[in-house]
N, C-alpha and C positions, 0 to 999 in steps of 0.2 A: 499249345505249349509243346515245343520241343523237348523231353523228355530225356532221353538219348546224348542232347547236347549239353544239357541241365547236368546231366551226372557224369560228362565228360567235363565239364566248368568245374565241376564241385572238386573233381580228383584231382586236375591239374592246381589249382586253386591247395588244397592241398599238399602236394609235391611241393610247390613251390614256398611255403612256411621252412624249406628245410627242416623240417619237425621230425615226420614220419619216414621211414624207411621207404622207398619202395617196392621193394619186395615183400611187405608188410600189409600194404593198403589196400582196402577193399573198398568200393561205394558200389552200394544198391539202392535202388527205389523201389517202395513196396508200396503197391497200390491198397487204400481202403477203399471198397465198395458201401458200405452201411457206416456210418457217422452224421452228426445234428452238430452243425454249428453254429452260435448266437441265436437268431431268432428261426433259426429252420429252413430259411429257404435254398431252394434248389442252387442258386448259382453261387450258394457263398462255396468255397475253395479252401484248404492249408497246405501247408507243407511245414512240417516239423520235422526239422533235422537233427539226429540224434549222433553226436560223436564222439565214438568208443575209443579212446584211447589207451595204451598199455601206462600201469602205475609209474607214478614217481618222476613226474614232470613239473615243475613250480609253477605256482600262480599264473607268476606271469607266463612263460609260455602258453600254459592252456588258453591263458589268455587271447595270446596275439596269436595262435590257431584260429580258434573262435571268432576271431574279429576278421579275421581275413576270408573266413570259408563263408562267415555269412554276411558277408560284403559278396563274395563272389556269386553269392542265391540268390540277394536282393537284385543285384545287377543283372544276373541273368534270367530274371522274372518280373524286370520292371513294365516293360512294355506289357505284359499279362495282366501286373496287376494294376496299372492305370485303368483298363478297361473293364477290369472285374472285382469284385470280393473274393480277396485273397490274404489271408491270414499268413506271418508268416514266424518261428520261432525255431531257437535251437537252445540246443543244451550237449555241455560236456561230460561224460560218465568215463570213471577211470575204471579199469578192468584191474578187478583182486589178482594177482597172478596166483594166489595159492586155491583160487577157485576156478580156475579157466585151464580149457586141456586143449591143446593142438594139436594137431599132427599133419603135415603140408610137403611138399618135395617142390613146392613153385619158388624155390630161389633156385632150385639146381635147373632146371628147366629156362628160367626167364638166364640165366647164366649159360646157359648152353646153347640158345635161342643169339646170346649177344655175341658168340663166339662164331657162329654162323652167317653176321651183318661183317665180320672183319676180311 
């Protein structure tokens, strides 16, 4: 599995919802090492995608995020998971804003960067 192109899918894939901002958007993949799935053996596989998004977006949007980013996983893990035991699930988490603290200077920067292509 392509990894790499996996979380290049998933972002574009996202961008493209017009949902998220991009200057906003982050995707990472974090490897488990130690995890037992179903009956234990070695080749069964997951990916569980977890998507954080900022509060106060309706239903349906989170919705048709959701449906699109993991259309966009299934699709780019189908060829894998034909050949293997591969679990696959997601879930949408809204971020409290009055519990979450940023601090970031990558919109001045990807703005500076775009002023540099003109």
């Amino acid at each position: 599995m392509d990894l790499p192109a996996l979380a290049t899918r998933l972002h574009e894939a996202a961008l493209a919802t017009g949902i998220f901002p991009e200057k906003g958007l982050r995707t990472r993949l974090v490897s488990r090492v130690d995890y037992r799935i179903a009956d234990g053996h070695t080749d069964n596989a997951f990916i569980h995608l977890v998507l954080r998004i900022g509060f106060g977006r309706d239903l349906e949007t989170r919705k048709r995020a959701g449906d699109a980013i993991f259309q966009a996983l299934c699709d780019g893990v189908a060829d894998d998971q034909a050949r293997n035991p591969l679990a696959l699930s997601c879930e949408i988490q809204e971020i409290d804003p009055e519990l979450s603290w940023k601090k970031n200077n990558l919109a001045e920067w990807i703005d500076r960067r775009s002023g540099e292509s003109e």
